[in-house]
LOPA-128003 format. One record per residue (C-alpha): z, x, y; chain; residue in one letter. Coordinates in steps of 0.1 Angstrom, whole numbers, plus 2048, in hexadecimal, padded with zeros to 3 digits. Layout:
// residues N
  pz  px  py mol type
   Z   X   Y   A    A
...
This chain:
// residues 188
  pz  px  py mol type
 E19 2F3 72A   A    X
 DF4 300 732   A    X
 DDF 2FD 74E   A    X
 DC7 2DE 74D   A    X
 DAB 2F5 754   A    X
 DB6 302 735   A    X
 DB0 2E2 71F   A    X
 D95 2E8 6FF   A    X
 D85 2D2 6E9   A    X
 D99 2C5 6C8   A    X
 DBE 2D0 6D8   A    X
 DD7 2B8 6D5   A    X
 DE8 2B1 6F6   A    X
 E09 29C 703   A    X
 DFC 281 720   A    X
 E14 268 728   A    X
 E2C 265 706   A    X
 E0D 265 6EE   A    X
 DF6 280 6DE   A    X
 DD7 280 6E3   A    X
 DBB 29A 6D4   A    X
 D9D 2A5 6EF   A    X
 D7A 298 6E7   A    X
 D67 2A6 703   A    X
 D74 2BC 720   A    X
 D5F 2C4 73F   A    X
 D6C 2DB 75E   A    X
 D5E 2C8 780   A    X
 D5D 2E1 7A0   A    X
 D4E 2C8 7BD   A    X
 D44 2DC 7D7   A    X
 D5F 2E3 7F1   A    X
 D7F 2CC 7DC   A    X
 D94 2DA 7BF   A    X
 D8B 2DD 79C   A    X
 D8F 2BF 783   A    X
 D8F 2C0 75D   A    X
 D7E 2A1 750   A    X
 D86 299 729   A    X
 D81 27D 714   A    X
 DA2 27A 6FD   A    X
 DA7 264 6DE   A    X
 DCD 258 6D5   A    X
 DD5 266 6B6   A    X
 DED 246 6B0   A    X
 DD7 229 6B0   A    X
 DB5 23C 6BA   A    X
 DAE 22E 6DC   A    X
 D98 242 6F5   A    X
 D99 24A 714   A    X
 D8E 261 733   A    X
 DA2 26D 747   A    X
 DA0 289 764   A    X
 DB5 2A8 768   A    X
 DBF 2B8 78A   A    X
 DB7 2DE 786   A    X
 DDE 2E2 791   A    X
 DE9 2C8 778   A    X
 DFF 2D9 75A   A    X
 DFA 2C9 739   A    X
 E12 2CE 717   A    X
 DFE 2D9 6FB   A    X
 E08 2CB 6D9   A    X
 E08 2DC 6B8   A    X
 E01 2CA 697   A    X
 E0C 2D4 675   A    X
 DF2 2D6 65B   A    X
 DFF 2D2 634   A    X
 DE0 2D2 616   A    X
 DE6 2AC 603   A    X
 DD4 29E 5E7   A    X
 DC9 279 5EB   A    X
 DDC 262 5CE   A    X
 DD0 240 5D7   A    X
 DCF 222 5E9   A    X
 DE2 202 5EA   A    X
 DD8 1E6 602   A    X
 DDC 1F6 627   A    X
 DF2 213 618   A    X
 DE0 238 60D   A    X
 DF9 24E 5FA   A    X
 DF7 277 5F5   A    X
 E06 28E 5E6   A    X
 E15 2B1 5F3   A    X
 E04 2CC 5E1   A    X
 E23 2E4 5E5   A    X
 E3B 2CF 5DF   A    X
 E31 2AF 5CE   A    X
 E3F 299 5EB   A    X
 E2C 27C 5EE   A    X
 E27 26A 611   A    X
 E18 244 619   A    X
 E01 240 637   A    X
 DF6 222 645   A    X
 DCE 218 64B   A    X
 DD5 21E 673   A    X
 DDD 240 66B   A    X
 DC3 248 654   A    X
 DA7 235 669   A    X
 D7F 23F 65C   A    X
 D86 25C 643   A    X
 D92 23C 62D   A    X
 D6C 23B 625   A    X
 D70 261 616   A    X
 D8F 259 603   A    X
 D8D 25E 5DE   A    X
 DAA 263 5C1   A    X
 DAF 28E 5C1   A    X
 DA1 293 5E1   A    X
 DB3 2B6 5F5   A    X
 DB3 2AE 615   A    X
 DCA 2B8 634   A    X
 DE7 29F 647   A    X
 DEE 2AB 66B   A    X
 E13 2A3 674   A    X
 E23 2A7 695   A    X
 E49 2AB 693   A    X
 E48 29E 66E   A    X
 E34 283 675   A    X
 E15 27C 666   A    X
 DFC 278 684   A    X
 DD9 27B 671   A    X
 DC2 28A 656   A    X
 DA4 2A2 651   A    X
 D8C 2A0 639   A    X
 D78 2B7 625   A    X
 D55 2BE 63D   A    X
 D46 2A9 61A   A    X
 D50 297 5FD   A    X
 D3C 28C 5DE   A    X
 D3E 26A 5D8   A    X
 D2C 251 5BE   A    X
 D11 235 5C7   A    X
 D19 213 5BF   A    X
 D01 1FD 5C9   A    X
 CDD 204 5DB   A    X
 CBC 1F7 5D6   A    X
 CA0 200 5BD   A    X
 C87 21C 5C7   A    X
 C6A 210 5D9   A    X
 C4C 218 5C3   A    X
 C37 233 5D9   A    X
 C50 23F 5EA   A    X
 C54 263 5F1   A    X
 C72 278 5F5   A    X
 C6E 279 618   A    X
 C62 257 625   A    X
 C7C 243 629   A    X
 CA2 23A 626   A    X
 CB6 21E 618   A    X
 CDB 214 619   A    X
 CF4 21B 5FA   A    X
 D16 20E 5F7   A    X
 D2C 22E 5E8   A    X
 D4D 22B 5DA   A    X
 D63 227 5F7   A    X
 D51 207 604   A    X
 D3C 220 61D   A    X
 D15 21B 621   A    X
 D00 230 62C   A    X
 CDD 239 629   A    X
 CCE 24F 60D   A    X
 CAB 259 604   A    X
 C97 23E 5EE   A    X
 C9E 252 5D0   A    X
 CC1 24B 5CC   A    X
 CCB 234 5B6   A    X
 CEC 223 5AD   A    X
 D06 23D 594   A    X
 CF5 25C 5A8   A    X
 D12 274 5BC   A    X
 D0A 27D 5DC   A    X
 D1A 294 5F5   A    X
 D1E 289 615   A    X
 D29 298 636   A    X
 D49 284 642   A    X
 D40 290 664   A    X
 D25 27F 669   A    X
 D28 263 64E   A    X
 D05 273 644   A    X
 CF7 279 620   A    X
 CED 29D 618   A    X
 CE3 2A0 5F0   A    X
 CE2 294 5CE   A    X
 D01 2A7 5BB   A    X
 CF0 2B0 59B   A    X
 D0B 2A5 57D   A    X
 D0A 2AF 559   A    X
């Protein structure tokens, strides 16, 4: 149990039965009354948000998650299945649990599974992954590198918006934290 003046962005704490990772945090001294922490906590279950406010006396349980390297082996309707890389277990988890990275996920990809007690609770991505364009529209004649954006569907179904000289069978790398495009990945 810490102190809930204690609380820091990305921990993972126990509130009432669920787990639920910080957002935001913000300590609150008004005036003459007690300390508050207020935080902004996402359920790791189903992804929910909420706010909620923290006495400064309040105790809170801190929970730890275990973090295991798996390789993404593919999809199946609602189902995504990896792969232990230590021990070639493989494990099934469902599109709830998975959430937005499903836009990221491509056959081979390492990426981490946080579990709490055994459970598998979430997943973090690489910070970006290369992925293929499928279908975008033509290059604009005139157009220069810099003037304008357009959208491109990639692999995974995600669209996002590239520079006007893109064009469909390019690889890009794109940050998965921001859902943003950062280059051309130059193939041989």
């Amino acid at each position: 149990m810490i102190d809930a003046t204690k609380i820091r962005r990305g921990m993972i704490i126990k509130l009432d039965g669920g787990l639920y990772r910080v957002l935001d945090c913000q300590l609150i001294t008004p005036g003459r009354w007690k300390a508050m922490m207020q935080t902004k906590l996402r359920n790791i279950k189903d992804g929910s948000q909420l706010e909620y406010r923290f006495r400064s006396e309040d105790r809170v349980e801190q929970a730890y998650l275990e973090e295991m390297e798996m390789v993404f082996l593919y999809r199946s309707g609602d189902e995504f299945y990896f792969m232990n890389l230590q021990t070639y277990e493989q494990i099934k988890l469902d599109a709830e649990a998975v959430g937005d990275s499903a836009n990221y996920l491509i056959p081979d990809l390492v990426i981490t599974i946080e579990t709490y007690e055994g459970q598998p609770v979430g997943i973090k991505l690489p910070t970006t992954v290369n992925l293929t364009v499928v279908e975008t529209e033509p290059m604009l004649k005139g157009a220069t590198q810099s003037a304008s954006s357009k959208p491109a569907r990639l692999e995974t179904g995600l669209i996002i918006q590239v520079p006007q000289f893109i064009k469909e069978g390019d690889v890009i790398k794109v940050d998965t934290r921001e859902d943003k495009y950062l280059e051309r990945v130059k193939t041989k």
